[in-house]
BALOBA-1460 file (C-alpha; in Angstrom, 3 decimals):
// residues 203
<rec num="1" residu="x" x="0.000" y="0.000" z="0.000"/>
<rec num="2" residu="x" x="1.390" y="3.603" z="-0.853"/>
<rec num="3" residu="x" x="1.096" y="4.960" z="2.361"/>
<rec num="4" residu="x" x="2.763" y="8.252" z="3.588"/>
<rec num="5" residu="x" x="3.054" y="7.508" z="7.428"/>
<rec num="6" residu="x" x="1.984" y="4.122" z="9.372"/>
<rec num="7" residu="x" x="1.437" y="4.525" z="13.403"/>
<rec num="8" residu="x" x="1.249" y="1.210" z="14.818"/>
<rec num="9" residu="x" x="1.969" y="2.147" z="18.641"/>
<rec num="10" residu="x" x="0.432" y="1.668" z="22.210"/>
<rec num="11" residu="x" x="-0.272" y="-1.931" z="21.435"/>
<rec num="12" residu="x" x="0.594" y="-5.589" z="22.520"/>
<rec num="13" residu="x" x="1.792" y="-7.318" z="19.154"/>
<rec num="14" residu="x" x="4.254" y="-9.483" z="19.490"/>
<rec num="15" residu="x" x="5.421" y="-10.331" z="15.975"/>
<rec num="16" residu="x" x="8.619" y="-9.693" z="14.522"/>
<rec num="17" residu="x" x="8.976" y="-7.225" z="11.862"/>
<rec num="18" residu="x" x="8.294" y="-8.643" z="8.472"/>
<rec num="19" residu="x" x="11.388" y="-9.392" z="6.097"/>
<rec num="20" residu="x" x="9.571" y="-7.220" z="3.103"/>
<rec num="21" residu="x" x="9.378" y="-4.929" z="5.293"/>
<rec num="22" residu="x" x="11.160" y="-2.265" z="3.685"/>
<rec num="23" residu="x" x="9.341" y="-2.304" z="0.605"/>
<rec num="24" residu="x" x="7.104" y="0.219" z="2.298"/>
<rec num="25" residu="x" x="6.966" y="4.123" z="0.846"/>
<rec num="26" residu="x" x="5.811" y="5.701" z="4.522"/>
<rec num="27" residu="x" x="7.531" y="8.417" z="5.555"/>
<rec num="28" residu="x" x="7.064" y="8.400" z="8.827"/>
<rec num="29" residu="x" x="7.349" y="4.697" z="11.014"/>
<rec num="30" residu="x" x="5.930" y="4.819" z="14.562"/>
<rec num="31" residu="x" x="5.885" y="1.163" z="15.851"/>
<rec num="32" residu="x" x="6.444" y="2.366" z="19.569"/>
<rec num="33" residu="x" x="5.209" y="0.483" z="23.004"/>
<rec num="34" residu="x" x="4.755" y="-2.811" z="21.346"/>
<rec num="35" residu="x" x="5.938" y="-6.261" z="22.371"/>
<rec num="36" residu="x" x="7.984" y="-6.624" z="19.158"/>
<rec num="37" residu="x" x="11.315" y="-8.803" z="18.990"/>
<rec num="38" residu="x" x="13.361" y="-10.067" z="16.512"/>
<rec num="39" residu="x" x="15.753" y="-8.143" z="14.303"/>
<rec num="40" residu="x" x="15.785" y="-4.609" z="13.293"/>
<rec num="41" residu="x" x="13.646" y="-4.665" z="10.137"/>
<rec num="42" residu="x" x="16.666" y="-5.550" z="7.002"/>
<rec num="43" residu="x" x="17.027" y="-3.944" z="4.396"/>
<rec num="44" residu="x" x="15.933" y="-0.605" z="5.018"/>
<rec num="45" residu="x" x="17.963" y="1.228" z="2.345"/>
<rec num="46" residu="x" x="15.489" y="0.176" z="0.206"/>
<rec num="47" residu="x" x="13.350" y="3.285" z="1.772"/>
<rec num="48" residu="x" x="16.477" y="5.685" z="1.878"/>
<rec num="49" residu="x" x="14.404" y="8.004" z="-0.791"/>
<rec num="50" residu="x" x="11.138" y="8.094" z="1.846"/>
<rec num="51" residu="x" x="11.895" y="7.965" z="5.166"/>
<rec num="52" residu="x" x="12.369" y="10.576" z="7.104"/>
<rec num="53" residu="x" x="10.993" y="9.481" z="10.755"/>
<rec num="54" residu="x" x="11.460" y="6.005" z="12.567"/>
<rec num="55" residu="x" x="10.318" y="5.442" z="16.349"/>
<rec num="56" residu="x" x="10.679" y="1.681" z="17.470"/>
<rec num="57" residu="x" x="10.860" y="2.634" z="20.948"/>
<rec num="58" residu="x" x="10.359" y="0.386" z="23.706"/>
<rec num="59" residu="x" x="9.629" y="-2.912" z="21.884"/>
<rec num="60" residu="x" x="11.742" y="-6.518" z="22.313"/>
<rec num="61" residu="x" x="13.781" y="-6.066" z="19.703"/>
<rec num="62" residu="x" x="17.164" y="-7.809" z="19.991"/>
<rec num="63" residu="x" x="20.052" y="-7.902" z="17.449"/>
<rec num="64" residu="x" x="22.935" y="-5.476" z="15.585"/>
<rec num="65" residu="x" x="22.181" y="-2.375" z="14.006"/>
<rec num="66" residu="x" x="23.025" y="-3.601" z="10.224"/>
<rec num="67" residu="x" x="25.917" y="-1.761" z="8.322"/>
<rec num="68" residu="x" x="24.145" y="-0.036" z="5.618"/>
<rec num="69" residu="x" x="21.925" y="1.997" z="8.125"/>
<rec num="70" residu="x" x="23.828" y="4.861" z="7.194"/>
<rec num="71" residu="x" x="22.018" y="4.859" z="3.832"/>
<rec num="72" residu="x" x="18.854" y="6.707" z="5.597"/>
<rec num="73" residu="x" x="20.435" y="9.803" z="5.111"/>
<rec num="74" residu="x" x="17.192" y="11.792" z="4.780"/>
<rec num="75" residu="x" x="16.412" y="10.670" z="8.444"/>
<rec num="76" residu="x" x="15.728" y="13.482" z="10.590"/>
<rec num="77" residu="x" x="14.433" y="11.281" z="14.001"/>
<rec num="78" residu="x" x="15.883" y="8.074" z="14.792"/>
<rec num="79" residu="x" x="14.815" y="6.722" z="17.787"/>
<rec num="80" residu="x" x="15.393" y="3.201" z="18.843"/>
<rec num="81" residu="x" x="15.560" y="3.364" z="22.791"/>
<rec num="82" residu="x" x="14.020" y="0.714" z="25.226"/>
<rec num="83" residu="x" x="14.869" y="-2.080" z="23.199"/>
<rec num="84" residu="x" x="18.079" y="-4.817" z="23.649"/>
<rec num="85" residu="x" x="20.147" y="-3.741" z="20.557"/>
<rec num="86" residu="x" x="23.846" y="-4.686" z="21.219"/>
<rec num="87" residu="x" x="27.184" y="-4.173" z="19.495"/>
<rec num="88" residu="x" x="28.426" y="-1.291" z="18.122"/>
<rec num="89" residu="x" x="27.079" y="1.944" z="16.211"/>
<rec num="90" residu="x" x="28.276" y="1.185" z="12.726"/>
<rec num="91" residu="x" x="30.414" y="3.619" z="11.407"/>
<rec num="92" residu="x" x="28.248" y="4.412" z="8.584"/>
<rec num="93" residu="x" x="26.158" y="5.891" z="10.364"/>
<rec num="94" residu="x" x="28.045" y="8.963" z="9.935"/>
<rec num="95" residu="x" x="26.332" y="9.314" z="6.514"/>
<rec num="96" residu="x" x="23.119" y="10.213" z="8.173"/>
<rec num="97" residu="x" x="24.001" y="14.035" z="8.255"/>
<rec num="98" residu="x" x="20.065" y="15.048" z="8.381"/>
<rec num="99" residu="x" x="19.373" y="13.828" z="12.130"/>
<rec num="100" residu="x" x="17.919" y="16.209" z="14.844"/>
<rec num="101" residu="x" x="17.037" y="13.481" z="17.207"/>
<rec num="102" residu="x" x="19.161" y="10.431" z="18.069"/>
<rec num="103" residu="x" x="17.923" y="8.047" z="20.794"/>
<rec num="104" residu="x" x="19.843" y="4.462" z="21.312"/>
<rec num="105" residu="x" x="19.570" y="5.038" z="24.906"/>
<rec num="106" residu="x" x="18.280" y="2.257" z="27.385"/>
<rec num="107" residu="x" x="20.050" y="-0.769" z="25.018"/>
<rec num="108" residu="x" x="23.078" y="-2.624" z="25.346"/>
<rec num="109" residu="x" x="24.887" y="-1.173" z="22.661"/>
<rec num="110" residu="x" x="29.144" y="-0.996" z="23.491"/>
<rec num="111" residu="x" x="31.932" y="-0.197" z="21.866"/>
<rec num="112" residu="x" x="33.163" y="3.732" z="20.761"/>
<rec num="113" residu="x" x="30.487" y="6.276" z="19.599"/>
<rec num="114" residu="x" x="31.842" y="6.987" z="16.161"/>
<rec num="115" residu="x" x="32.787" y="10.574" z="15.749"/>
<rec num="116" residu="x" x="31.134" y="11.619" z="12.844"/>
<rec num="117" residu="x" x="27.689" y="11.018" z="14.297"/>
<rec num="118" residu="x" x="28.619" y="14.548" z="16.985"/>
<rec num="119" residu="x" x="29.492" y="16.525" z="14.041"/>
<rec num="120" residu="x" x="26.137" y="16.307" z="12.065"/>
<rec num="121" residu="x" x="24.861" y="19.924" z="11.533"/>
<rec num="122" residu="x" x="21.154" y="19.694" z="12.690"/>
<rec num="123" residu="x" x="21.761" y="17.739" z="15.595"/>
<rec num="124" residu="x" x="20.199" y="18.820" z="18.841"/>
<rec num="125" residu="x" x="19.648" y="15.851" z="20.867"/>
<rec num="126" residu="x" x="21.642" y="12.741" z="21.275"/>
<rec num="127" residu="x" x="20.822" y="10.364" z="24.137"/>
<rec num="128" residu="x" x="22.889" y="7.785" z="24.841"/>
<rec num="129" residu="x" x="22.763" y="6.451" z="28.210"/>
<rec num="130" residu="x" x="21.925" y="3.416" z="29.381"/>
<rec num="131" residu="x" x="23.883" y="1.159" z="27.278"/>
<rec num="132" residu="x" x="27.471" y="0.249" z="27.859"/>
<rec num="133" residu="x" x="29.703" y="2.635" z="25.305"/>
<rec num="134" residu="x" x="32.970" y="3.000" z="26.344"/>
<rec num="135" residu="x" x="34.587" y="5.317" z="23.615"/>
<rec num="136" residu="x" x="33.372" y="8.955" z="23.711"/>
<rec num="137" residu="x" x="34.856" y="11.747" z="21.087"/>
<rec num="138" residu="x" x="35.555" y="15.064" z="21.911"/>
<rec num="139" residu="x" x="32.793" y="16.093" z="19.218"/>
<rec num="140" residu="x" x="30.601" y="14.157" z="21.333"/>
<rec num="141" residu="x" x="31.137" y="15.699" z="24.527"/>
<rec num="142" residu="x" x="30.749" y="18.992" z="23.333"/>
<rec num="143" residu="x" x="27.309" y="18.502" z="22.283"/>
<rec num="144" residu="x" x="24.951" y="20.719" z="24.400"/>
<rec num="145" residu="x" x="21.690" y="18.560" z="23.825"/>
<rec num="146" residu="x" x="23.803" y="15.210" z="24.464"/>
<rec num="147" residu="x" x="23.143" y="12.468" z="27.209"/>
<rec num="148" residu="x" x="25.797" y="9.785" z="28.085"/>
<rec num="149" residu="x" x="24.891" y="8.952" z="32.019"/>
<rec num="150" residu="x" x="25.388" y="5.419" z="32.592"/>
<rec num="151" residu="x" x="27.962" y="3.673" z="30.246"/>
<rec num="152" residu="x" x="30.864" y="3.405" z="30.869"/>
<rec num="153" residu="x" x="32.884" y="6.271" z="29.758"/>
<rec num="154" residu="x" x="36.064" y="6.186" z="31.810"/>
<rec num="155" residu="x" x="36.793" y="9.266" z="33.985"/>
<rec num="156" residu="x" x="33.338" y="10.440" z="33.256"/>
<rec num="157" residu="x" x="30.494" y="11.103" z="35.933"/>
<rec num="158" residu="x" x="27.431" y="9.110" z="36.417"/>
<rec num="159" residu="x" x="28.705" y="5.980" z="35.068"/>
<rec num="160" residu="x" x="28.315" y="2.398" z="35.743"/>
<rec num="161" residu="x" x="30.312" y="0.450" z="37.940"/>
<rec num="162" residu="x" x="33.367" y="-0.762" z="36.940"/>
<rec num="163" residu="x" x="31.861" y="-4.859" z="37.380"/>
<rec num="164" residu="x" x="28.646" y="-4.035" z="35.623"/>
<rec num="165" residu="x" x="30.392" y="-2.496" z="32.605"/>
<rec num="166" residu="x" x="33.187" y="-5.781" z="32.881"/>
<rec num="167" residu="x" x="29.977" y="-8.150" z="33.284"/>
<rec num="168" residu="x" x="29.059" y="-7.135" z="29.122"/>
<rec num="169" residu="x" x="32.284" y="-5.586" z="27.902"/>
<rec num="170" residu="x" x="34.204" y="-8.688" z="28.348"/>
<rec num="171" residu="x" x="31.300" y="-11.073" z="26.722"/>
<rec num="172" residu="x" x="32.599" y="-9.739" z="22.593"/>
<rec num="173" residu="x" x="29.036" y="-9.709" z="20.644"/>
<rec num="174" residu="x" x="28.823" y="-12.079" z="17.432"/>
<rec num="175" residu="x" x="26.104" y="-10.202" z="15.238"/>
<rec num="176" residu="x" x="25.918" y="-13.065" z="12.810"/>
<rec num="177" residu="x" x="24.259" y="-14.957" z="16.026"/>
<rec num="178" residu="x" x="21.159" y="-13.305" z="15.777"/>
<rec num="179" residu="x" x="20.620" y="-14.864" z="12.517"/>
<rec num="180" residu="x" x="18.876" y="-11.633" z="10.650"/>
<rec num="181" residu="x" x="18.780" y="-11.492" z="7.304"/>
<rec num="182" residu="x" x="20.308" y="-8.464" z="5.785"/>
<rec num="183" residu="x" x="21.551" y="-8.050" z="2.536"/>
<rec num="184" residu="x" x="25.370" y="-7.773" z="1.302"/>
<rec num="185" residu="x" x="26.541" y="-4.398" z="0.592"/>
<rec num="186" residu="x" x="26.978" y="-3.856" z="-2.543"/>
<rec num="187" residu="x" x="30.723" y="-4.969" z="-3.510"/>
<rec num="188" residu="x" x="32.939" y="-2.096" z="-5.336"/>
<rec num="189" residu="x" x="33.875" y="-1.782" z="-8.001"/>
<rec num="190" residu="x" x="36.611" y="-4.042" z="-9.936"/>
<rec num="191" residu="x" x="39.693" y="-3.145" z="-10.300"/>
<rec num="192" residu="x" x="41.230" y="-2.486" z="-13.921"/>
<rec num="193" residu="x" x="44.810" y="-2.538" z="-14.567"/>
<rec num="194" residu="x" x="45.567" y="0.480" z="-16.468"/>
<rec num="195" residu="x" x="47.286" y="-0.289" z="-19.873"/>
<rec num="196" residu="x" x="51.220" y="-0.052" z="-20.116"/>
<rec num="197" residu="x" x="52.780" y="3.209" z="-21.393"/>
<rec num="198" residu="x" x="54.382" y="3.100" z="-24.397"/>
<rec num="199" residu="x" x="57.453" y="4.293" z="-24.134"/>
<rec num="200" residu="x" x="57.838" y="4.964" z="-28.053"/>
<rec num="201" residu="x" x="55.356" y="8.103" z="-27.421"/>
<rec num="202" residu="x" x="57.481" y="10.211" z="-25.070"/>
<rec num="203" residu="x" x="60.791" y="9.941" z="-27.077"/>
């Protein structure tokens, strides 16, 4: 269905998000206060040219964040808090240089916040607390709107313990576990051997 925006919030489905999901033209996704689990829906490059809002707050869901999340670059609110994500933020994230709002708090997610994320232009909030980050940039910490209580940030205030953030950080996190199904990124391009120079032409 060519839909612009699809709230599906304040419920108790438990399903997990369907594989074709991202074949959707919405807009705007609201799928907040559910029971969902599973994976974070795959694929979701597919809707890089629509989607501008996605709230999957406080659900079940429980896997990585896939790589090619950065594609979403017309995203302006990204809000996946209250769930059990883990791993890190993948780096290409940085590509998503249209977010205002950025909420991964309340997860498990660990690892370093990748700087690139601090430096997007229109950014004016960026929660991250409650998960278990222990890599902070500058960039990051200079952000006014930004909210990094309980990781575990060394040196920092309002952190975890030292054993609570050694009870996760020292369990490494296989994403390929989860078992979602995600699609390759796209492979670049071959290489081509540039022909010889002929000599003959410079003499």
């Amino acid at each position: 269905m060519k839909l612009d925006v699809l709230f599906i919030y304040n419920n108790k489905f438990r399903f997990a998000i369907p594989d074709n999901f991202a074949n959707s033209t919405v807009s705007v996704l609201v799928l907040a206060n559910n029971k969902l689990k599973g994976c974070f829906p795959p694929d979701m490059r597919k809707m890089a040219r629509t989607l501008n809002e996605i709230i999957l707050m406080n659900n079940g869901l429980h896997s990585c964040l896939p790589p090619d999340i950065g594609s979403l670059n017309k995203l302006t609110v990204f809000d996946i808090s209250f769930n059990n994500f883990v791993g890190p933020l993948p780096e290409m994230m940085g590509d998503m240089k249209s977010l205002e709002q950025l909420n991964v708090g309340h997860n498990k997610f660990s690892g370093d916040i990748p700087p690139s994320i601090c430096s997007f232009p229109k950014l004016g909030n960026f929660t991250y607390s409650y998960d278990y980050f222990d890599g902070d940039a500058p960039s990051c910490l200079e952000l006014p709107g930004k909210d990094n209580r309980k990781n575990c940030f060394p040196e920092q205030p309002l952190q975890r313990s030292e054993e609570d953030c050694s009870s996760v950080l020292s369990h490494p996190v296989d994403c390929a576990a989860f078992g979602c199904s995600t699609s390759p990124l796209p492979p670049p391009p071959p290489y081509i051997t540039p022909p010889p120079i002929d000599e003959g032409l410079h003499q």
